[in-house]
N, C-alpha and C positions, 0 to 999 in steps of 0.2 A: 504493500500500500504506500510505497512511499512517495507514486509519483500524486498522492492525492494531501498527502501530508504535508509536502514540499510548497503545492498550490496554497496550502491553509493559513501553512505560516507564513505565504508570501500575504495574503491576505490582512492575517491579524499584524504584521510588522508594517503594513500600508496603513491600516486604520486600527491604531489602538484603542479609539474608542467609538463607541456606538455601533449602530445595526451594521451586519455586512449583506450585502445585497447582493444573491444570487439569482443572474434569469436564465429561460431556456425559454425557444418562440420556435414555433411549427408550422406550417399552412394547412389548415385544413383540406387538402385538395384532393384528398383519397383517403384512405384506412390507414390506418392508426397502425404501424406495426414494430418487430422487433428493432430495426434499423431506428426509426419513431423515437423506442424507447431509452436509446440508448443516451443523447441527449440530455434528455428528460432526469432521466436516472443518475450521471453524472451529475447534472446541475446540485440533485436532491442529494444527493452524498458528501458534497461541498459543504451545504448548508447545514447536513444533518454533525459532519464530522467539526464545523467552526461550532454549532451549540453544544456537543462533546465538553469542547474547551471553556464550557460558561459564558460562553458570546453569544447575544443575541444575532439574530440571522434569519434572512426569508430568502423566500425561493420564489420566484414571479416568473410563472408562463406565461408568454405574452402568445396570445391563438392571433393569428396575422390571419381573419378572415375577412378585412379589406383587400389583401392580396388577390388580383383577378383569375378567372376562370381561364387558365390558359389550353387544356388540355383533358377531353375527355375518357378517364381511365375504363379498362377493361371493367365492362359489367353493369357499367352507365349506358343507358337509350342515346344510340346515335344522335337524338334528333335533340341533344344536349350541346350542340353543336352551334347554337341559336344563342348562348349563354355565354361562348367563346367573350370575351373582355370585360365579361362584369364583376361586379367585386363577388367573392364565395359567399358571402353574407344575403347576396341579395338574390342569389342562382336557389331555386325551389330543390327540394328535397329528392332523391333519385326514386323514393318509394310512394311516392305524392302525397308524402303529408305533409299539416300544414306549418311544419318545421323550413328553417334553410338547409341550402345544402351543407354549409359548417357547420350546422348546427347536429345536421345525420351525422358525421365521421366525428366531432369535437369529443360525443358522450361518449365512445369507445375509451376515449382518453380519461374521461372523470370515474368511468367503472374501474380500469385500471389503477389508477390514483388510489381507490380506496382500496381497493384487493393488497396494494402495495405498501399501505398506510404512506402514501407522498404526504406532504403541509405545503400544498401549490397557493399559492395568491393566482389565483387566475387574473389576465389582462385579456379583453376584448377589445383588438385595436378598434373595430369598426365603433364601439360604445363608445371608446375615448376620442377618435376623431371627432364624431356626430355631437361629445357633451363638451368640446372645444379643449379636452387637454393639449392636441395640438397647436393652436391658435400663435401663441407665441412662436414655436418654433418655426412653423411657419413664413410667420411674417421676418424672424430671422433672418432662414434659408434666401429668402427673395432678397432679402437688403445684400444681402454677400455673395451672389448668384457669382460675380464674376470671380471670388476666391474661391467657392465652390468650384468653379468650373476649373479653374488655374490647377487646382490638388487633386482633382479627378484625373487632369492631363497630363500631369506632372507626378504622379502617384504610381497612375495606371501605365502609364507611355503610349495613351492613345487620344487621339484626337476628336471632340464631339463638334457634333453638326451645331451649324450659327444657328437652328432652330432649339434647340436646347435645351432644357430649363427645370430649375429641380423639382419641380412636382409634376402630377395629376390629375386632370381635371374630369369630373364626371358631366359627358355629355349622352340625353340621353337613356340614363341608367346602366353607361361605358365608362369604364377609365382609359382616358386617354391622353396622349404626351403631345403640348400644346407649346406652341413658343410662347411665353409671358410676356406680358408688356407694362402694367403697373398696377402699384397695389395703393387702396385708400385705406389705410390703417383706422380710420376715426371708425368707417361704415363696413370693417373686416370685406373687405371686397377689393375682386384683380379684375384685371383686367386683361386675357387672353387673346389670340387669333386661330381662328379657329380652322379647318380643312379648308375652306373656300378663303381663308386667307381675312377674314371678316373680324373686328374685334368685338369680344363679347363679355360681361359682366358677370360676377358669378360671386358669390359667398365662400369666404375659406374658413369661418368659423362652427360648421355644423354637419365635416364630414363630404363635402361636393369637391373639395381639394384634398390629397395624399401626397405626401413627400416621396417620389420616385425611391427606391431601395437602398440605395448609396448613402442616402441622406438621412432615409427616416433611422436607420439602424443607428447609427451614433447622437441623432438629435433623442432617439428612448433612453440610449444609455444616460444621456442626460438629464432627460426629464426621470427618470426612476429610479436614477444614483447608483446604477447599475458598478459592481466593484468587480464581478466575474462572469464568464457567459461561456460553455462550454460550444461548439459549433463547428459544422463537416470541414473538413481539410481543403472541401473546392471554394470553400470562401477566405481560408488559410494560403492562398499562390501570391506568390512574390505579387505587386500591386494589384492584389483582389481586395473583396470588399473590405476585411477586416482592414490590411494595412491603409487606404484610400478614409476609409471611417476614423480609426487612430487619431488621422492629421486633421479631420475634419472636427470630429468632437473639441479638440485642442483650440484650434484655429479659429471657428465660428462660433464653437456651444459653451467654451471657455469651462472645460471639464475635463476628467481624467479618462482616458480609453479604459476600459474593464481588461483584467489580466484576462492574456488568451487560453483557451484552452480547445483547440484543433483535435478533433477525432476522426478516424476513420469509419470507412465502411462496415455493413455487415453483408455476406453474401451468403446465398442459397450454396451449401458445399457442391462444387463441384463448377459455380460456375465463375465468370470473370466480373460481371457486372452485379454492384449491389443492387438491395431487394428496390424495386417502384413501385410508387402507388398505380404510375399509370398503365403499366406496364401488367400488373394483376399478380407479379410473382412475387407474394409476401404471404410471410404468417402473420397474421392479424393479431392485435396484442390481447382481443376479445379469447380469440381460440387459443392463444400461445397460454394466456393464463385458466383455461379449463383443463390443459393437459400438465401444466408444466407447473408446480407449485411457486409463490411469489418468492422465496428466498434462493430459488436455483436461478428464476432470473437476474437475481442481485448478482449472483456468484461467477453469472457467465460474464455479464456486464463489466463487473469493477474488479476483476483477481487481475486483469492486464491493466497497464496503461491504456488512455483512451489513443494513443495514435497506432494501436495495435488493430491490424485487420481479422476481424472475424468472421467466421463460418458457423453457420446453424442447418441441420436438417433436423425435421421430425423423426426420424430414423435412429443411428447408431449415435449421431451425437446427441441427441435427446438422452439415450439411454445413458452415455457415457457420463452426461454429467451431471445425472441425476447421485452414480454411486460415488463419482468424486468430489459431490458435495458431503453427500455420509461419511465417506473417507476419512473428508477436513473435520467435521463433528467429533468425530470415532478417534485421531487422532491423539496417541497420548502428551508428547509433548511438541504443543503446538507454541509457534514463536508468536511474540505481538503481533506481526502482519496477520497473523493467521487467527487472532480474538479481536483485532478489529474488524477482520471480511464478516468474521461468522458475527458479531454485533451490529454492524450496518445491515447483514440479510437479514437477521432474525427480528428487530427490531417491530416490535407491536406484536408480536406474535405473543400466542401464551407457550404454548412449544414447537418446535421443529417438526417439517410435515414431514419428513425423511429418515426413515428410518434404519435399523441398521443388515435388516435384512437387503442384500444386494435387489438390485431393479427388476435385471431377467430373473433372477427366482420369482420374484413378487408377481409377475408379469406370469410364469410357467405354470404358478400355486395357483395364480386366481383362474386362468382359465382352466386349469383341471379339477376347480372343484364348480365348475361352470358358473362363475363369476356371486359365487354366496362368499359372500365375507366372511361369515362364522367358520363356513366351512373350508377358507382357505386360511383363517387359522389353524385349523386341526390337523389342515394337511401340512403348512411349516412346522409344526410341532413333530411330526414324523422327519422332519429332517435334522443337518448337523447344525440349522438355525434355531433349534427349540429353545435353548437357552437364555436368548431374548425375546423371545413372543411374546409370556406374557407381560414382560417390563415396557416393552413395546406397541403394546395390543391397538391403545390409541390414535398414536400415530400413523399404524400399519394401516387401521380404519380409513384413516383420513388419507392417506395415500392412496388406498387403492380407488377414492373418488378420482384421485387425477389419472391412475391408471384406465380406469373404466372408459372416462373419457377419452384419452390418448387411442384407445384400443377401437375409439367408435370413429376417429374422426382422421389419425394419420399413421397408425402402427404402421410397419411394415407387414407384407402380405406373410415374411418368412417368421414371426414372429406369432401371429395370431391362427388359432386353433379352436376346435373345440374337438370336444369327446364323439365320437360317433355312436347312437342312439342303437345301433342294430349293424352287426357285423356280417357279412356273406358269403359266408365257408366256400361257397363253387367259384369266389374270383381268388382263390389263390390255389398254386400247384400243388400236390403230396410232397415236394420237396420244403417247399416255402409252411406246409401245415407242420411239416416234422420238425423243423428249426423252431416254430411257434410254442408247439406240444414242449418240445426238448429244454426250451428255457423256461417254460413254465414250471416244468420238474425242479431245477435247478432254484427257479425262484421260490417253489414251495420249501425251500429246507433252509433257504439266505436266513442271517440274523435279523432280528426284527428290527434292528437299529440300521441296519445295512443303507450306506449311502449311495449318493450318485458315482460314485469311484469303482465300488462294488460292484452293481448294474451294468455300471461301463465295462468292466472286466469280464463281465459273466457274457454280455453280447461279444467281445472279441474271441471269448474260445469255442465262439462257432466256427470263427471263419476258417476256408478253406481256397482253394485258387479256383473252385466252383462257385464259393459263395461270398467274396471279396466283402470288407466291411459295410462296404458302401448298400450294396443289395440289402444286407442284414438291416441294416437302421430302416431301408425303401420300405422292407415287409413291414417292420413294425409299427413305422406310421401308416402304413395302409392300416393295418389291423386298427392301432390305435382313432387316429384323426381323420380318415379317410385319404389323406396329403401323401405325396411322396416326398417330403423334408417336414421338417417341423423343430422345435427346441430341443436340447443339447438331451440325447437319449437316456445318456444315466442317471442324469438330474432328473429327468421328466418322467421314467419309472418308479423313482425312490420316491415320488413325491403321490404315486397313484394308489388310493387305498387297495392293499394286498387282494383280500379277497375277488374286489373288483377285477384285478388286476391276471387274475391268473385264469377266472373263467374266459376272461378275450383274448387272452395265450393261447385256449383252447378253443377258441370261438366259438363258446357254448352262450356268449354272452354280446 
């Protein structure tokens, strides 16, 4: 944790006294997702680890749902296409209620927030444009247009059109980029030119004017005394927004730039490009937290630096680090980094959803006692895991909700089973019934403690250069799950009640 510790103390040595002012700002322009969260979660870890140290501290998301309609994501009605340049705020909702469209995707985030126990100060820019928190900056921005312009130039190393000018104007119920020509301060009104070149009047104090991106980013850090802002690495490029903002805030808003904190991507494993909203390849942070308990999402978030790129699949990295969150728990001698991760995940919690039984067991138990929780007690109890069951019992409950879930909405196909209801002695040969018969012999006299290692052992001294291991495991998930693969064979016998277990040896059952 140290690169979050390093941020903290740069913080509290910046302002030794009073509030520290953590923000994070999103665009509502699609679903809410891991990539989303990551942000988010950074900011709140700042904030949550500066009040650690007895310092007060807030966390302010600012929802950028003036930001316009630029791009219709997968799963949106084509015919949303019509909504191309309006603010998100004022685009109707994709499922036709009588909500905005930021207003559909924002609540993904506030469900989130609670499952997470976040302390968000939510910001509505469109609220604060419309109740004139912008008003000043504004009229700022415009009086310094041509410093602006100079730092943008001279920042960025590129050249902007003589039509210009740092804000937005809504014509229309459009935002759009208008050359400016003057403003009457007394009556908050500019004075614009419009497409046909025409000059037009308009109100900047009630949300009809936005401060272009460049601008408004450092004119909030000012107006919200912003001290740190976590934010993606493509606003981090040598003269991108943040350094252009830096000199801006300085120069115009006469305020400190907020320490940076650049993070990377996250990506779907396996591919190059991180997750999009518009694009549809995301896990949504609604589904991420029905499968995945809120303190693994801490764990995967905050164990790196944020300029570390990550990788998530619902699959084997789901699994993986579900048991290398256990692990860090279970762990006897854990160093300070490793009791403040597991303090910042567990945090609000009354205990850990994770227990110490490993994932794939959990995952192997609950569908062979076909998904009854009591009874995938009783079947870990038969395993070399009984010795925490019942210290664990609750936990194990509460996990296998996010298992259940995980198991309905993205398990892997190689992972999920069930028991077969009625087995059919005529789809297998006299060769594949006599290997069946033959370890069921062998299983009727195993010790009754006999684990997955033992099972294992007993299926290998069938094999022969006729009946190669591989075939052996093919028959017995046929026998067993109807599949030819399924979970790891010796675990997955040791775990099946005996008596059960030896009549479908025999396929009597």
């Amino acid at each position: 944790m140290q690169w979050l510790n390093k941020v903290v103390d740069e913080l509290v040595a910046k302002h030794p006294e009073g509030e520290i002012v953590v923000s994070s700002g999103v665009s509502p322009s699609g679903v809410y997702h891991l990539g989303t969260l990551r942000e988010v979660l950074t900011a709140e870890a700042i904030a949550y680890t500066v009040r650690k140290r007895e310092r007060e501290a807030k966390h302010i998301h600012v929802v950028d749902d003036l930001d316009v309609f630029r791009k219709v994501p997968v799963g949106v009605p084509e015919d949303f296409k019509q909504y191309l340049g309006k603010p998100l705020c004022d685009v109707p909702a994709p499922d036709g209620s009588d909500q905005s469209y930021a207003d559909y995707y924002v609540k993904d985030l506030f469900v989130a927030a609670d499952k997470m126990q976040l302390e968000l100060d939510v910001f509505r820019a469109h609220e604060k444009y419309r109740a004139g928190f912008f008003t000043e900056a504004i009229e700022t921005a415009l009086e310094k247009q041509a410093e602006i312009r100079q730092i943008l130039e001279d920042v960025s190393g590129r050249k902007l059109g003589q039509e210009w000018s740092p804000i937005q104007v809504m014509e229309d119920g459009y935002l759009k980029s208008r050359e400016f020509v003057s403003q009457d301060r007394a009556k908050k009104e500019l004075t614009f030119k419009d497409k046909d070149g025409q000059g037009q009047v308009i109100s900047y104090a009630h949300g009809e004017v936005k401060l272009n991106w460049r601008v408004d980013w450092p004119a909030r850090w000012s107006l919200l005394n912003v001290m740190a802002e976590p934010f993606g690495r493509d606003h981090a490029t040598k003269g991108g927004s943040y350094d252009t903002g830096a000199v801006i805030v300085k120069h115009v808003f006469d305020a400190e730039p907020p320490v940076p904190l650049p993070y990377n991507f996250i990506n779907q494993t396996g591919q190059t490009k991180k997750m999009s909203k518009s694009a549809g390849d995301v896990i949504t942070a609604d589904d991420l937290l029905e499968m995945l308990p809120p303190e693994v999402v801490w764990f995967f978030i905050l164990r790196y630096p944020p300029d570390k790129q990550l990788f998530f699949d619902e699959g084997p990295t789901l699994m993986r680090l579900v048991d290398e969150f256990g692990e860090l728990l279970a762990k006897p001698d854990k160093t300070s980094d490793d009791e403040q991760l597991i303090d910042i995940c567990l945090h609000g919690l009354d205990r850990p959803t994770v227990s110490r039984v490993p994932f794939s067991h959990l995952v192997a138990s609950y569908q062979a006692a076909l998904r009854d929780v009591d009874k995938t007690l009783s079947v870990i109890r038969r395993t070399e895991h009984a010795d925490v069951v019942d210290a664990d019992a609750d936990i194990i409950r509460n996990e296998l909700r996010f298992i259940d879930a995980w198991l309905d909405k993205s398990a892997p196909d190689d992972v999920k089973f069930s028991l077969l209801e009625k087995v059919q002695a005529n789809q297998f040969t006299d060769t594949e019934k006599r290997f069946l018969a033959e370890l069921a012999d062998k299983v009727e006299h195993a010790p009754a403690d006999a684990d997955g290692e033992w099972f294992h052992a007993a299926i290998y001294g069938f094999k022969t250069d006729d009946m190669p291991p591989k075939e052996l495991f093919t028959i017995l998930y046929r026998a067993l799950i109807g599949q030819t693969s399924g979970p790891r064979a010796g675990l997955f016998l040791s775990i099946l009640p005996r008596d059960w277990l030896l009549k479908r040896l025999r396929l009597e059952a």
